[in-house]
C-alpha positions in Angstrom: -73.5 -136.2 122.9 -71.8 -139.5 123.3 -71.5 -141.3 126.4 -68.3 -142.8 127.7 -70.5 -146.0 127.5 -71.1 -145.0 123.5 -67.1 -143.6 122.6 -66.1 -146.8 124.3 -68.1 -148.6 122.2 -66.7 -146.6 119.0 -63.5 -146.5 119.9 -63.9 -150.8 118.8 -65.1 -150.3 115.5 -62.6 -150.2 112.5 -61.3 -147.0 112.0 -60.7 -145.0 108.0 -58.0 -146.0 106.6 -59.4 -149.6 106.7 -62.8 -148.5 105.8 -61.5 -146.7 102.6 -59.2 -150.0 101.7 -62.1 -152.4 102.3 -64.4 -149.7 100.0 -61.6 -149.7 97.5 -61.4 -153.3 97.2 -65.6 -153.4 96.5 -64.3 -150.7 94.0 -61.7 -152.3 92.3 -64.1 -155.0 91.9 -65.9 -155.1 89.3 -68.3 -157.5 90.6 -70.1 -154.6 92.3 -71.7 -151.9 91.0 -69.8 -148.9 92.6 -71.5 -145.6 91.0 -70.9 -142.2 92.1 -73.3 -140.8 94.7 -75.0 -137.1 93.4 -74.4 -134.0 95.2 -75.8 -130.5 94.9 -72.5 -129.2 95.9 -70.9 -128.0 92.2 -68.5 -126.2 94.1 -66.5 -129.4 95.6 -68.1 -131.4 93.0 -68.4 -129.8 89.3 -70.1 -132.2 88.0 -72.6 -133.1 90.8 -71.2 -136.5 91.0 -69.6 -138.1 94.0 -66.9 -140.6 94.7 -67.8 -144.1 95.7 -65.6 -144.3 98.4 -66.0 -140.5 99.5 -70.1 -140.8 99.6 -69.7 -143.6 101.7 -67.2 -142.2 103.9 -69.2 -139.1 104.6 -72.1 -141.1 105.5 -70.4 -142.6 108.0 -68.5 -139.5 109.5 -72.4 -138.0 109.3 -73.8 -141.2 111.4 -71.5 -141.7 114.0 -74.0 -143.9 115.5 -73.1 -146.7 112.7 -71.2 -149.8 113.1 -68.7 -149.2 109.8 -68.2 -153.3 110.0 -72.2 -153.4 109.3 -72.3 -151.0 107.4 -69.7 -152.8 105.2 -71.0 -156.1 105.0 -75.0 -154.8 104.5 -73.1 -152.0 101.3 -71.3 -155.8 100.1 -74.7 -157.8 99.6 -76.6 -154.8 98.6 -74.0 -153.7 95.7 -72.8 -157.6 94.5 -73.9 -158.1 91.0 -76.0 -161.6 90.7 
């Protein structure tokens, strides 16, 4: 359960909609590699294959404990192509 100390904290880091506009730009891209994530799920996904920018929203929704600016910036060097 958070803390006040901890929601203050969260309550300072970016919020969605700029999340999902800073992960579509990294889509958009195509000096990234952006693949969909895999899911079991075949009922919300058919064909077991997730959206870049959902998969990546979800994990952060999952791991509240995650700076989303980090998070960012470590998913930008980790997906650049070289």
């Amino acid at each position: 359960m958070p803390t006040s100390r901890t929601r203050a904290k969260l309550s300072s880091y970016i919020q969605e909609p700029e999340i999902r506009h800073q992960l579509q730009l990294m889509y958009d891209d195509k000096s990234f590699l952006t693949v969909p994530g895999y899911s079991i799920d075949t009922e919300t996904y058919p064909d077991n294959k997730v959206p870049f920018i959902e998969s990546h929203i979800d994990y952060l929704k999952k791991h509240p404990q995650v700076n989303p600016e980090h998070y960012l910036s470590n998913l930008h060097l980790m997906l650049k192509k070289r």
